[in-house]
C-alpha positions in Angstrom: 0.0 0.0 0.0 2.9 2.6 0.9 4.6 2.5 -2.3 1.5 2.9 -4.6 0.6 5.8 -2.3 4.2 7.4 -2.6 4.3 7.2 -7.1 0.9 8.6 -6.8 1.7 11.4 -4.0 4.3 12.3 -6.6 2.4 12.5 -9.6 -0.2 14.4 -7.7 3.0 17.0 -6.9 4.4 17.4 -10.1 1.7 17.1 -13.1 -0.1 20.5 -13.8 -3.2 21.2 -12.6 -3.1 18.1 -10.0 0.1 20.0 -8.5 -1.9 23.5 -8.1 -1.8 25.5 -5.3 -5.5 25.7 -5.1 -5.7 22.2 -5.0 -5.1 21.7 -1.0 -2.1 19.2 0.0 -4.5 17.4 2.7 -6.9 17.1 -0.3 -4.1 15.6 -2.5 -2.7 13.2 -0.2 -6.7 11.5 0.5 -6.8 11.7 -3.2 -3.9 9.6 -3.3 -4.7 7.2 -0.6 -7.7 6.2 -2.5 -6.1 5.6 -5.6 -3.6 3.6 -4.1 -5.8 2.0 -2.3 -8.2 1.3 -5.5 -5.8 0.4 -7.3 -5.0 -2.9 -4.9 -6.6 -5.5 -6.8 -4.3 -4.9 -9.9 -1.0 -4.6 -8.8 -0.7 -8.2 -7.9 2.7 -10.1 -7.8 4.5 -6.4 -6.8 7.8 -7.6 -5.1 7.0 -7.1 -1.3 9.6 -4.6 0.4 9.5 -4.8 4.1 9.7 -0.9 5.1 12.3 -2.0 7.6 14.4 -3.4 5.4 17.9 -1.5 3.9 16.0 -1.9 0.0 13.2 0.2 1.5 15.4 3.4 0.7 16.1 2.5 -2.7 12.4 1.8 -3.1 11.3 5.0 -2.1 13.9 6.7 -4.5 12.0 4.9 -7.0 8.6 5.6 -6.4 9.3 9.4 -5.9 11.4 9.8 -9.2 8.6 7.5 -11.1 5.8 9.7 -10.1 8.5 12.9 -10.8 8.5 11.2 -14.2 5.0 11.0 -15.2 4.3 14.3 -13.8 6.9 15.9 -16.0 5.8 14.3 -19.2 2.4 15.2 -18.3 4.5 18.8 -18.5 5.8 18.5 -21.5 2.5 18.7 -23.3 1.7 21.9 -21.3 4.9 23.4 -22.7 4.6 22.7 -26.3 1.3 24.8 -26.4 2.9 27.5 -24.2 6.0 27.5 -26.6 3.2 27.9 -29.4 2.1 30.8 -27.8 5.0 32.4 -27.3 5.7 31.9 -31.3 2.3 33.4 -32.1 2.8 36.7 -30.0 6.4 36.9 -31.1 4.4 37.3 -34.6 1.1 39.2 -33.3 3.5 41.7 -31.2 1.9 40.9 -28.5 5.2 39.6 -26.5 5.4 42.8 -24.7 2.0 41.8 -22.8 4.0 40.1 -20.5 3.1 39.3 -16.6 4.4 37.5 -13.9 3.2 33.8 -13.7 3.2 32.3 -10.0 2.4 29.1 -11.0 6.0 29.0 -13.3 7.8 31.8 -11.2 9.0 33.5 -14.2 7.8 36.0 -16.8 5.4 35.0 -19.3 3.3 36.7 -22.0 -0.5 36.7 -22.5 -0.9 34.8 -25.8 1.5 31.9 -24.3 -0.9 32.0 -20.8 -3.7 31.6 -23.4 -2.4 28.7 -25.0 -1.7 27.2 -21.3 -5.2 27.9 -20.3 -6.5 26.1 -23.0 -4.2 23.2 -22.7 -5.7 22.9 -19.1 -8.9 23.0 -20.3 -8.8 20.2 -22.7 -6.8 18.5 -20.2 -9.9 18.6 -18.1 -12.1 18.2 -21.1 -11.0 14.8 -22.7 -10.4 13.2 -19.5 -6.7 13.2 -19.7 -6.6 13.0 -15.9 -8.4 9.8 -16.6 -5.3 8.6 -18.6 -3.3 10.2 -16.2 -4.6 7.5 -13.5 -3.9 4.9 -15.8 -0.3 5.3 -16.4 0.5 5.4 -12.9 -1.2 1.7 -12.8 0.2 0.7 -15.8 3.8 2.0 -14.4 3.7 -0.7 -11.7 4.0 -3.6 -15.2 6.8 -1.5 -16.4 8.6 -0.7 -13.6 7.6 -3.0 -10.5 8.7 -2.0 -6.9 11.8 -2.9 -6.6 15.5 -0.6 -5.6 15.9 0.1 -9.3 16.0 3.7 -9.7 18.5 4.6 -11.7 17.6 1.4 -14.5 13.8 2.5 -14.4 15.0 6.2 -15.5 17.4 4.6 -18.0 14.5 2.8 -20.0 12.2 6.0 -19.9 14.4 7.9 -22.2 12.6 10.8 -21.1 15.6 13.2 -23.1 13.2 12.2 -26.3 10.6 14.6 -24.8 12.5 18.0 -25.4 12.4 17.4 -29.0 8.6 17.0 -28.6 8.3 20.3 -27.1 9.6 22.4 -29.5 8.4 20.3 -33.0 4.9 20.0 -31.5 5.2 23.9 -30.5 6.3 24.9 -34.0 3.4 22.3 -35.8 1.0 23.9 -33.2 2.0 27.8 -34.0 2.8 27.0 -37.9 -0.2 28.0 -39.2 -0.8 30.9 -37.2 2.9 32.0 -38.6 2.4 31.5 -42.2 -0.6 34.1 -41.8 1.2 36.5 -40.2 4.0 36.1 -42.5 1.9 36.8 -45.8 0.4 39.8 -43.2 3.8 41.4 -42.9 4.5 40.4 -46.4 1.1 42.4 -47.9 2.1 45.2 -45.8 5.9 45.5 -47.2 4.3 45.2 -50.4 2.1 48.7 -49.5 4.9 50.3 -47.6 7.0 50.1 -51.1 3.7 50.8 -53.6 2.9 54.2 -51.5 5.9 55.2 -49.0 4.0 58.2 -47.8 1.9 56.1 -45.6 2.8 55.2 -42.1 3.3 51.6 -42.4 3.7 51.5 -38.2 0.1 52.7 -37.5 -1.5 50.8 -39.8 0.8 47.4 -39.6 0.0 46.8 -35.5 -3.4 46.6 -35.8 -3.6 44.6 -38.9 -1.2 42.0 -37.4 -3.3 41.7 -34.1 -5.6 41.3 -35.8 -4.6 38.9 -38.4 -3.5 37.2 -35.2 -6.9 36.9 -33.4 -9.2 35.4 -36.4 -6.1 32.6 -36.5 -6.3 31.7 -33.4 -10.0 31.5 -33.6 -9.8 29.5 -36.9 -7.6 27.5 -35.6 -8.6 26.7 -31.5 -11.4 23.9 -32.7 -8.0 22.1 -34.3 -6.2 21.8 -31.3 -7.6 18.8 -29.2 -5.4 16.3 -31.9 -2.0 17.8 -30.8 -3.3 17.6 -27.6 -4.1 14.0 -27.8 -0.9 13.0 -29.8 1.1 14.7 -27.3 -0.5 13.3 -24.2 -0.4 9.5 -26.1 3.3 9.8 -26.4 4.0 10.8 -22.5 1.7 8.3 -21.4 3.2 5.5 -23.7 6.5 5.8 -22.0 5.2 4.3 -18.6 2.8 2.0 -20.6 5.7 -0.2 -21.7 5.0 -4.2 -20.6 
């Protein structure tokens, strides 16, 4: 029961929106209990580590840094949409709409918070925290308890995930860009055919808004990145 309860606990800690600060740490911990606890009649034929015993450490090292795992793969689909954003208001012009974000501790700029909200939202939406849940049972076939630590983060080969962030970030944002770039192209085109007009008070607003109906046309699209993205994580700890 304890070491369920620990690679839970850490998922619960690390994956977005489980790992929120309005979600209350007594709350979380329950909520881990009883998926540990649920999750009983399926994780038969775990190796049985006494809690006394000198393995117990490595076991626990395990647990935590399995549940780290799976919480930051559950991250790296939350990124790729934020790096999309950041692309897009690079583009728009929007980057200087920049805030503080609490929840990353750094700066952070409104389209890219967008992005992120709406990554949350289909993350609530499709029942990814469904298939969140799922991993961390399957994770117990393909990396039972044992002291193992260090051979369980060998065969995650969770380095393949940075080039998921920023190929699914560009795929995401690449269509948004290609407008904007034919935008900015069109006005060069006017800023050559009549040079007496002010090309910087009439380019801004055209880009923004160039930028909006894109990401309008293109938000109904985005719950297949999504999915692909979250598949890919999830597959990782799905490994028999």
């Amino acid at each position: 029961m304890l070491w369920p309860f620990l690679r839970t606990l850490a998922v619960f800690s690390s994956a977005p929106l489980l790992s929120s600060r309005a979600f209350p740490v007594r709350a979380r911990i329950a909520l881990s209990f009883f998926v540990a606890l649920a999750a009983q009649p399926s994780l038969e034929g775990q190796t049985v580590i006494s809690i006394t015993s000198p393995s117990a450490i490595g076991a626990v090292l395990q647990q935590v840094g399995v549940g780290l795992a799976i919480g930051f793969a559950i991250r790296v689909v939350f990124s790729a949409f934020e790096l999309a954003g950041e692309l897009i208001g690079f583009q728009m012009g929007l980057n200087f709409a920049s805030f503080f974000d609490p929840s990353l501790n750094a700066q952070t700029s409104a389209v890219a918070k967008f992005f992120g909200q709406m990554a949350t939202f289909l993350f609530i939406v499709m029942n990814a925290h469904l298939m969140v849940m799922m991993a961390v049972i399957n994770s117990f076939t393909a990396f039972p308890v044992d002291q193992n630590f260090l051979q369980a983060i060998q065969y995650m080969k969770l380095y393949r995930l940075g080039s998921s962030i920023f190929a699914s970030g560009l795929w995401i944002a690449m269509p948004l860009i290609g407008m904007m770039m034919f935008a900015n192209f069109a006005l060069g085109i006017v800023s050559r055919v009549a040079p007496q007009m002010n090309i910087y008070a009439i380019g801004f607003p055209i880009t923004l808004t160039v930028g909006m109906v894109g990401i309008a046309s293109t938000l109904p699209m985005l719950d297949k990145p999504f999915m692909a993205l979250l598949t890919q994580a999830i597959d990782i700890f799905s490994i028999h």
